[in-house]
C-alpha positions in Angstrom: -20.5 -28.8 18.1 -21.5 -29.5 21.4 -19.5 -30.6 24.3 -21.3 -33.4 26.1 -21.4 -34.0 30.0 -23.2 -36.2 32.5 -24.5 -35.9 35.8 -23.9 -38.7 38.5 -25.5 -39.2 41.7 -23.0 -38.1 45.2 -20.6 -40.3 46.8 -20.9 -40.2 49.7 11.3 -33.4 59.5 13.4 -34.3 61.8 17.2 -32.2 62.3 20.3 -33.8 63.6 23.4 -31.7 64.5 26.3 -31.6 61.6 29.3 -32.2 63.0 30.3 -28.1 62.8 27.2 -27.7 64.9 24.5 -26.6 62.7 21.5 -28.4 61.5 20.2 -29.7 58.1 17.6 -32.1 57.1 18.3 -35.9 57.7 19.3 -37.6 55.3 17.0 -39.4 53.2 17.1 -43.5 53.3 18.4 -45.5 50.3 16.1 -47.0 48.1 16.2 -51.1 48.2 14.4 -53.4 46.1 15.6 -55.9 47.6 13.7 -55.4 51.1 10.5 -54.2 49.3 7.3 -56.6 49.4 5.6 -57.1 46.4 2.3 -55.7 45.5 -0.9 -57.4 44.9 -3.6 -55.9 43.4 -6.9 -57.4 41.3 -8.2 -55.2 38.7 -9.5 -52.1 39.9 -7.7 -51.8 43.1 -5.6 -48.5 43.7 -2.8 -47.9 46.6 -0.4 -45.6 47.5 3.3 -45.2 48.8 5.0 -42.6 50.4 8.4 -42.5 48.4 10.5 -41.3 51.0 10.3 -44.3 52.9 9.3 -46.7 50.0 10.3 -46.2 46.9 11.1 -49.5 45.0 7.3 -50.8 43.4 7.6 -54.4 43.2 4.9 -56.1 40.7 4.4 -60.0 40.8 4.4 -62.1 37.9 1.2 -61.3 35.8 0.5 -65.1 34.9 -1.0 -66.3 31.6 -3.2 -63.0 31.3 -1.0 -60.6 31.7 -1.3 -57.5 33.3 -1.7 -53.6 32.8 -0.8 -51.0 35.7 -1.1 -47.0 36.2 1.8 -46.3 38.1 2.2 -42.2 39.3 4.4 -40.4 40.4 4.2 -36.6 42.0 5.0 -34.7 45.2 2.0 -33.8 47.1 3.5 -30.1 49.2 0.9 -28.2 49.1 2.7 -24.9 50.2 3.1 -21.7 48.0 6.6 -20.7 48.0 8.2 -18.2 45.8 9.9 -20.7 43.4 7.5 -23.8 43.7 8.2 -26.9 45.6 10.0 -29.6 43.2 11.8 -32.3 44.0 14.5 -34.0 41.1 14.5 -37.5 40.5 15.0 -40.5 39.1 13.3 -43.6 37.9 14.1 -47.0 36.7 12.0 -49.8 36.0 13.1 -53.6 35.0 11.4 -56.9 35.1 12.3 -58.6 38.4 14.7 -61.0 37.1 16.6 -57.7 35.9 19.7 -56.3 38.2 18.7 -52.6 39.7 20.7 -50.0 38.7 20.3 -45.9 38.7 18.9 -44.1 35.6 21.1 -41.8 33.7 18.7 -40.9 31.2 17.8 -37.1 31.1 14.6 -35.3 30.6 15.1 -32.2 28.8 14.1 -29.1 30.8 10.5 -28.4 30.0 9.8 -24.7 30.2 7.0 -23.0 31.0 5.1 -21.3 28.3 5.5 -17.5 28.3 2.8 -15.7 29.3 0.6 -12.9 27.2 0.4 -9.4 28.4 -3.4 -10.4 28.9 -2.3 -13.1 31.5 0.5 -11.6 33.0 -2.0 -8.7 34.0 -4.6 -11.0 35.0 -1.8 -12.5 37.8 -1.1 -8.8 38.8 -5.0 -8.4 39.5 -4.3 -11.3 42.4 -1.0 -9.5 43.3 -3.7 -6.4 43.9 -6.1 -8.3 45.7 -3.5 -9.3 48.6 -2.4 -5.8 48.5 -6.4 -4.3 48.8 -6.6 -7.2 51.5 -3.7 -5.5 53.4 -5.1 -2.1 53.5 -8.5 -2.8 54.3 -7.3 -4.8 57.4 -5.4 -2.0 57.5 -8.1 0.7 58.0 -10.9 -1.7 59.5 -13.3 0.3 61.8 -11.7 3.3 60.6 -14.0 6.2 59.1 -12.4 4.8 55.2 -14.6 1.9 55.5 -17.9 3.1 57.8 -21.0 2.9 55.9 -22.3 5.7 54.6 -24.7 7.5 56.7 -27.9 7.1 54.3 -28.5 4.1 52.0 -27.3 5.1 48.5 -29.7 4.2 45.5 -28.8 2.0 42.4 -28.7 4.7 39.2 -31.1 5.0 37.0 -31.2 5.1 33.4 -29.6 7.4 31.8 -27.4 8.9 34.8 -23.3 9.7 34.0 -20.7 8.8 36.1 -16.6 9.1 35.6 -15.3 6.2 36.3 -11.5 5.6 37.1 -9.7 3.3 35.1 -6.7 1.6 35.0 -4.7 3.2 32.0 -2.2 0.6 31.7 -1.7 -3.3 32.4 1.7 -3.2 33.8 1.4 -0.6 36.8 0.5 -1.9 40.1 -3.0 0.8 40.4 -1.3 2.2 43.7 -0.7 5.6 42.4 -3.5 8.4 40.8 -1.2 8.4 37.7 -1.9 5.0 37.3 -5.8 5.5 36.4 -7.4 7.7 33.9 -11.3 8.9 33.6 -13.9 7.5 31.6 -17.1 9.0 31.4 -20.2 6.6 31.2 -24.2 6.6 31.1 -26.4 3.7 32.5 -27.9 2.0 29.5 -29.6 -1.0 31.9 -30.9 -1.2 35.6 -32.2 -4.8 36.9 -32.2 -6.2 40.0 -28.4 -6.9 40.8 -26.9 -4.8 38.0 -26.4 -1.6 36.4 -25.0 -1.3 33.1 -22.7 1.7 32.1 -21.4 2.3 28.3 -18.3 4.2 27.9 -19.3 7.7 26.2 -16.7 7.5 24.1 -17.2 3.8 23.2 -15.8 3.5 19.2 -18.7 2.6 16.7 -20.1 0.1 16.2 -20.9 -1.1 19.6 -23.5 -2.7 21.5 -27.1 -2.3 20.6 -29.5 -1.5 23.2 -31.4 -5.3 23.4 -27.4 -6.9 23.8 -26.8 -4.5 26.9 -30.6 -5.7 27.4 -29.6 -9.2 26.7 -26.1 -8.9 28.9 -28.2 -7.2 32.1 -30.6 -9.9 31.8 -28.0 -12.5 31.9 -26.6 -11.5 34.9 -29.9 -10.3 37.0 -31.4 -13.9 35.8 -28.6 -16.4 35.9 -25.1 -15.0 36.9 -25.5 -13.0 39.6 -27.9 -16.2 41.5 -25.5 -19.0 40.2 -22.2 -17.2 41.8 -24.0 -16.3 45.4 -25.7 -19.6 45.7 -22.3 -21.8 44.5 -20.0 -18.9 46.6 -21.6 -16.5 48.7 -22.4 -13.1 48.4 -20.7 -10.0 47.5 -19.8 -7.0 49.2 -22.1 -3.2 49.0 -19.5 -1.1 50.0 -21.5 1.7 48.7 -24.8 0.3 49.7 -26.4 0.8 46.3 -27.5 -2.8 45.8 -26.2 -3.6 42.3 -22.7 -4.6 41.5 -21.9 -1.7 38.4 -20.5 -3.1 35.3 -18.6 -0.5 33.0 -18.7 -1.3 29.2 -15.3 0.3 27.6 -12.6 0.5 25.6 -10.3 0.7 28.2 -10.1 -3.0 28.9 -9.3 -3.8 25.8 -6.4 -1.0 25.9 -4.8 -1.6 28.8 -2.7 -4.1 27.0 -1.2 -4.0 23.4 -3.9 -5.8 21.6 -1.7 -7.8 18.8 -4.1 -10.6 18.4 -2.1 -12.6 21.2 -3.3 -10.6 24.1 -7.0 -10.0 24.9 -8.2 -8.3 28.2 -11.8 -9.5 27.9 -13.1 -8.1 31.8 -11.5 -8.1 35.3 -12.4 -7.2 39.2 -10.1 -4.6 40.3 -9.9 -5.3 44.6 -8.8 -1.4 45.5 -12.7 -0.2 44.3 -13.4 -2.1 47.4 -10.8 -0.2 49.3 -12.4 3.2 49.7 -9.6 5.8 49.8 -6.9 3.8 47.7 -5.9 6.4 44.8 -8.2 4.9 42.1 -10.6 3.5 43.7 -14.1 3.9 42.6 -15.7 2.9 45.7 -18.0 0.0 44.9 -18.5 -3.1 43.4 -17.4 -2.5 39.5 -16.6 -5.0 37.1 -14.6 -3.7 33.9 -16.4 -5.2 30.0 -14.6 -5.2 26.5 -16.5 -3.4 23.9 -16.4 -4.3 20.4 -13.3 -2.3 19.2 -12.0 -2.5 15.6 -8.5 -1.3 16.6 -8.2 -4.7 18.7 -10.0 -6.7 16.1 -12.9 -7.5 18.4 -16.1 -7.9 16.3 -19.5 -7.7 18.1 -19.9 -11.1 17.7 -17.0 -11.8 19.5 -17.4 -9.1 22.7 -21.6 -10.5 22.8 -19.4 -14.3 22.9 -16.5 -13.7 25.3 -17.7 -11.2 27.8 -20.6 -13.7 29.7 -18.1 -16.7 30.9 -15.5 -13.7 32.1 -18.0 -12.5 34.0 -18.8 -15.6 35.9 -15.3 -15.9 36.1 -14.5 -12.3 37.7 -17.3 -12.3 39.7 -16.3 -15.6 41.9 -12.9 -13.2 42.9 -15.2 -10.4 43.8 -17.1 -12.6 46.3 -14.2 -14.4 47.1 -12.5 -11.2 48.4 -15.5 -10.3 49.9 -15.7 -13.6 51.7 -12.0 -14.2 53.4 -10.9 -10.2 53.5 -13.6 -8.0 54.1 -15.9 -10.4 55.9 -13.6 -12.3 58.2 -10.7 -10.1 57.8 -8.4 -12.7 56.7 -5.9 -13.2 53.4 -7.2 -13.9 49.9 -7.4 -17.2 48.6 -4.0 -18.8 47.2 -4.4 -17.7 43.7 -4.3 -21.6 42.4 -7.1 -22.4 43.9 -9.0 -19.4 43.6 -8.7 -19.5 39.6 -9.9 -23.2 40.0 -12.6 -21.5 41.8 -13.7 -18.9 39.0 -12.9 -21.6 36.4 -15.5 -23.6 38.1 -18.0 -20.8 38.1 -17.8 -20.5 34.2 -19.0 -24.6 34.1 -21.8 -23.9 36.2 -22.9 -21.0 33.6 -22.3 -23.4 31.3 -24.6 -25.9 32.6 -27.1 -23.7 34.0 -27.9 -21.0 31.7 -30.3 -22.0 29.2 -28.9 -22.6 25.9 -31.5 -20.1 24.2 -29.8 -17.2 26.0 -26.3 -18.3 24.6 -24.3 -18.2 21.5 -25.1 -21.2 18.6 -28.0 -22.1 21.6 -25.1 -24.2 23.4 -23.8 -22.3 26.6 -21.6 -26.0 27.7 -19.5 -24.6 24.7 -19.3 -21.3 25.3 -18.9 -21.1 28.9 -16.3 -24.5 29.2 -14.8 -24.7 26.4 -11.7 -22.3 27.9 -11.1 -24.6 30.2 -11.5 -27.7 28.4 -8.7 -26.3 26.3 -6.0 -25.2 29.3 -7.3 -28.6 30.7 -5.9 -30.2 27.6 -2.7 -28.0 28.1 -2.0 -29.5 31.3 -2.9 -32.8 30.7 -0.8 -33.2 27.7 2.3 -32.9 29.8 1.2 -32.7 33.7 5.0 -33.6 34.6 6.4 -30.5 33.3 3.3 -28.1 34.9 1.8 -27.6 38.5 -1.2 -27.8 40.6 0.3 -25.8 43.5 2.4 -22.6 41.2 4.9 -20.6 42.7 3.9 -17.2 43.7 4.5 -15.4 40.2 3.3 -13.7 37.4 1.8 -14.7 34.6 0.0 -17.9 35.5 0.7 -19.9 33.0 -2.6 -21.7 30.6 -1.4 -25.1 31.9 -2.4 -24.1 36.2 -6.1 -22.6 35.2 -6.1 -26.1 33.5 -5.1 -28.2 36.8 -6.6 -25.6 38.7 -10.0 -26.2 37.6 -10.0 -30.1 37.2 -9.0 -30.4 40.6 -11.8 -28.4 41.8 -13.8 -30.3 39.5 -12.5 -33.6 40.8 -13.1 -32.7 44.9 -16.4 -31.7 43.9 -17.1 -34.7 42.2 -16.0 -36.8 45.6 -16.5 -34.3 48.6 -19.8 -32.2 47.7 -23.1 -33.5 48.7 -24.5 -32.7 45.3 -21.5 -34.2 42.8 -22.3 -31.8 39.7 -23.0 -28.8 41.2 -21.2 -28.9 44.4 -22.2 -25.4 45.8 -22.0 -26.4 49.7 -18.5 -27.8 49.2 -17.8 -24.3 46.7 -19.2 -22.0 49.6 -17.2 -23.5 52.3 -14.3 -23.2 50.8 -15.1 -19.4 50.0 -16.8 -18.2 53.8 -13.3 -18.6 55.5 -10.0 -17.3 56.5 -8.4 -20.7 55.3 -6.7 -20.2 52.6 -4.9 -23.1 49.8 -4.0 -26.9 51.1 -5.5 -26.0 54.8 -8.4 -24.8 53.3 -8.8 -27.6 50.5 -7.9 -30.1 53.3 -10.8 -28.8 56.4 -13.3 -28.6 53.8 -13.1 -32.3 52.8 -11.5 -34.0 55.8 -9.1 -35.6 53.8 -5.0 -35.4 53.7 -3.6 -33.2 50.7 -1.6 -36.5 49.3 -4.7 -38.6 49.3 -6.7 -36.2 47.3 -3.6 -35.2 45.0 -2.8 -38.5 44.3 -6.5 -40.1 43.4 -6.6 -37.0 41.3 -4.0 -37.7 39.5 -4.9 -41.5 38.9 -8.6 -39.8 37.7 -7.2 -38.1 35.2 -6.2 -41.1 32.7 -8.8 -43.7 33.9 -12.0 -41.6 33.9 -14.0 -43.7 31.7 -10.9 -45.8 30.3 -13.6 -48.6 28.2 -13.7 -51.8 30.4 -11.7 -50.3 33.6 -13.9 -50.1 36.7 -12.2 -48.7 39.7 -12.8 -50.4 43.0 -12.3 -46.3 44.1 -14.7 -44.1 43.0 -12.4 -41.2 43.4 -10.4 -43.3 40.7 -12.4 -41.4 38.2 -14.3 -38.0 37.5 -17.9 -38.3 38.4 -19.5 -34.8 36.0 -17.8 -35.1 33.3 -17.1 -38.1 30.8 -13.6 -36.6 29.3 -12.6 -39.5 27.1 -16.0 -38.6 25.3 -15.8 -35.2 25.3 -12.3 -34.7 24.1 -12.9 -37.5 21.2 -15.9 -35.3 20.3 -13.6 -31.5 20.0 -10.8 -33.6 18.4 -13.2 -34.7 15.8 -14.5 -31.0 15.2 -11.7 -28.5 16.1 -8.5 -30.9 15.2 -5.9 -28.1 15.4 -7.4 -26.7 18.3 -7.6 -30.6 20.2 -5.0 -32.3 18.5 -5.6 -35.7 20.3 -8.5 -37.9 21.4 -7.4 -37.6 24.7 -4.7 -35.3 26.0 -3.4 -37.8 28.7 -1.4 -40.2 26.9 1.2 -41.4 29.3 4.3 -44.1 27.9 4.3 -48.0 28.4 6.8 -49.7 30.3 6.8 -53.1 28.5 7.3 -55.9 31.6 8.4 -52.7 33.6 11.5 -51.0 31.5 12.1 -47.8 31.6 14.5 -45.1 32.6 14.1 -41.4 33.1 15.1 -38.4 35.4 13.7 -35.0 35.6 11.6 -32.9 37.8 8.1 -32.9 40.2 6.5 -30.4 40.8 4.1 -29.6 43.5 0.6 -31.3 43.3 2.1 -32.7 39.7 4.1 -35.6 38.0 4.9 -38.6 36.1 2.0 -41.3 34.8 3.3 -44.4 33.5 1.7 -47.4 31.7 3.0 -50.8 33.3 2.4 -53.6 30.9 3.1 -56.9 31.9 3.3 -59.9 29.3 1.7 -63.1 29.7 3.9 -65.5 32.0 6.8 -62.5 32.8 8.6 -62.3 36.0 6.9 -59.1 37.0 9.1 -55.7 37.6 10.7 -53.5 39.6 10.5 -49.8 39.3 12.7 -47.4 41.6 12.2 -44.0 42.0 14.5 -42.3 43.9 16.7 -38.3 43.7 18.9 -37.9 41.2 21.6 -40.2 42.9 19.5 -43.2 42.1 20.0 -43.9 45.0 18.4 -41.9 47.9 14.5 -41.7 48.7 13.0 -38.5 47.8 13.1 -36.0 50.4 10.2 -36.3 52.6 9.5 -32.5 53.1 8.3 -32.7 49.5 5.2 -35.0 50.2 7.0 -38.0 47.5 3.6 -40.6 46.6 3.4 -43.4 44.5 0.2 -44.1 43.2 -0.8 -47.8 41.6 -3.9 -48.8 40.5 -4.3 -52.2 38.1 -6.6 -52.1 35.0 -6.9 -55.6 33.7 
């Protein structure tokens, strides 16, 4: 099966004294139908309301032809807090002739999936990096991070080295209990890489041309795709080569029970010299086949390629906002949107003859194309912009990575690749919305909400937005998720994942939750010769305007 794409040319809170003296956000304005003004829109135009001051949608009558409407709803914060911004609310939708009322029907609570072992130590890894960050501002200019007098050399073939290595997935790699030794000799030695092999790797393992193959991979395609697309890493130990150790370990530092797979990972401390632990250079950690974890050859030589893409966008990222410019990390939403980006561009740039079934789209994208899927299947209940916590759930890489995909589309000068938009938003101390935001020039609830309207009309047949941004410009989803339904239905259970419900001449009621950079798509279809509709969204009063400190937007675009 492959997964088709195509390329596309570029595109171009205001406080008032309580009456016991303290202060509290001002209230929020009732929401009035009455007073709104109807909006007109030919097919293909898009607007958008904020909700806090307008949140009644008023639609004409549709005439003899009828009419069909995206309507969405989200918050656009784009802060990280601890618990997420949400915002509750309510919606209620009626033809126009129809007396308002408040919605009383409830949404149940949609909860989060639980995360694997694998994820939730994937998450700590980003807890480490703003720890690593810390310290190495920390001990800048001090003697811990000089260079070495004299230039080290990259290893040859054949030289051992103990490694540490983190012994289990739930410690926090602070402590010298918290690592154990693995002894390794270099097997490969290219121009950017030198690959170790556990000595006490279990048989069978890797054959000499796949740690050939793997080197290659990296030297040839990896290694030049990340540093173009994000910049370049850091040589702490001024050896040249970023070290990649083949073990056991990696696939052991969870329970592997066939839910939970550790496939590779960056740790940040080994580029904090003097953090207990730390090895002192650039080292990225490889599965090896391992029959206790069920992991065939086959499937390490399959998995381990994209991961590596993947883990080596946080090295450079880490390189690129804390060691080079002494600032934080990247937000961890948008730095796993970053990474997930980096495994499509080794999915369309490594030659399919160096890749598994001679298809490299497949094996590089199609892990995102599934937590895509995730998320889109129910973007109400999941977010863009997460709370700071671990495990991240499948649903965020998902968002994560099509909004990354989506800016690049609209605000790179090369709309495919997108490397001088992917670079800028690595070489800086900017960090999440501010960073997303002075990269493109555009306010976080503009790009949020065409987003959002992107992700159910890219390539809807006969739609043709009058907004570009109104649609992806890479990818042609509609085609590609018709094509994994049709091979891998358990795995894709739908033609398309986004499959929002139809308000029939505007009815509808419900009452739930937003969350941040997230929410609600809803069909609008208007019968021949109706009176048009009203929709209200307001809190959970149904009456009040959604608080404006949560960034409330109503999107509309008409399709026919």
């Amino acid at each position: 099966m492959t997964i088709t794409h195509r390329c596309a040319a570029p595109l171009a809170v205001a406080l008032v004294l309580a009456a016991c003296g303290s202060s509290g956000p001002e209230p929020s304005p009732p929401v009035d139908c009455s007073t709104a003004s109807t909006t007109l829109l030919t097919p293909g135009q898009a607007t958008m309301f904020d909700a806090s001051s307008q949140g009644c949608l008023r639609l004409p009558p549709p005439g003899g032809g009828g009419a069909e409407y995206l309507y969405f709803a989200g918050i656009t914060d784009g802060e990280v807090t601890s618990i997420g911004s949400s915002a509750t609310y309510q919606l209620y939708g009626a033809p126009a002739q129809a007396a308002a009322r408040a919605a009383h029907v409830s949404r149940p609570a949609a909860a989060l999936r639980q995360g694997a072992p694998a994820r939730a130590f994937h998450g700590r890894l980003r807890e480490m990096e703003r720890e690593a960050a810390r310290e190495s501002a920390r001990a800048r200019g001090s003697a811990a991070l000089r260079s070495p007098a004299a230039v080290a050399q990259p290893p040859a073939v054949g030289d051992k080295r103990a490694f540490n290595v983190l012994a289990d997935g739930t410690t926090d790699g602070t402590k010298a209990s918290d690592y154990l030794q693995v002894n390794a000799t270099v097997q490969y030695v290219g121009a950017h890489t030198a690959v170790y092999l556990d000595d006490a790797a279990p048989a069978p393992t890797y054959s000499p041309d796949d740690i050939q193959a793997l080197g290659t991979m990296f030297d040839t395609y990896l290694y030049p795709i990340d540093t173009t697309a994000f910049g370049r890493e850091s040589d702490i130990d001024q050896n040249g080569v970023v070290l990649i150790l083949l073990t056991d370990r990696v696939t052991k530092i969870v329970p592997c029970d066939g839910e939970s797979q550790i496939i590779g990972f960056f740790l940040p401390f080994d580029l904090v010299p003097g953090h207990a632990g730390s090895n002192s250079g650039e080292v990225f950690y490889g599965l090896v086949p391992d029959a206790s974890c069920n992991v065939s050859v086959d499937d390490a030589r399959f998995s381990l390629p994209p991961v590596m893409i993947h883990e080596f966008q946080h090295m450079i990222s880490f390189n690129q906002h804390a060691l080079s410019r002494g600032g934080n990390v990247e937000e961890t939403w948008l730095n796993e949107g970053l990474s997930s980006f980096a495994e499509e561009l080794g999915g369309r740039l490594v030659p399919d003859a160096s890749c598994a079934n001679n298809d490299c789209l497949t094996q590089f994208s199609l892990i995102n194309l599934d937590n895509a899927q995730r998320y889109l299947s129910d973007p109400v209940a999941n977010y863009l912009v997460g709370p700071d916590r671990v495990p991240i759930p499948l649903q965020e890489y998902g968002s994560g990575w099509l909004f990354v995909r989506w800016l690049l589309d609209h605000y790179a000068t090369t709309a495919t690749l997108g490397t001088d938009l992917t670079r800028k938003l690595d070489a800086t101390t900017r960090t999440g919305m501010d960073n997303v935001v002075n990269a493109t020039g555009a306010d976080f609830p503009s790009l949020v909400v065409h987003w959002q309207l992107a992700n159910y009309l890219d390539d809807l047949p006969g739609f043709t937005p009058a907004d570009p941004r109104d649609q992806y410009l890479s990818w042609n989803f509609r085609e590609a998720y018709a094509s994994l339904h049709a091979s891998f239905p358990g795995l894709f259970p739908s033609v398309y994942p986004l499959d929002p419900p139809t308000a029939t001449d505007g009815r509808f009621e419900d009452t739930g939750t937003l969350l941040a950079g997230s929410g609600l798509h809803l069909l609008i279809d208007l019968t021949p010769d109706g009176a048009g509709a009203n929709l209200a969204l307001t809190d959970t009063d149904g009456s009040s305007a959604l608080p404006s400190a949560a960034g409330p937007r109503i999107g509309l675009v008409r399709i026919r």
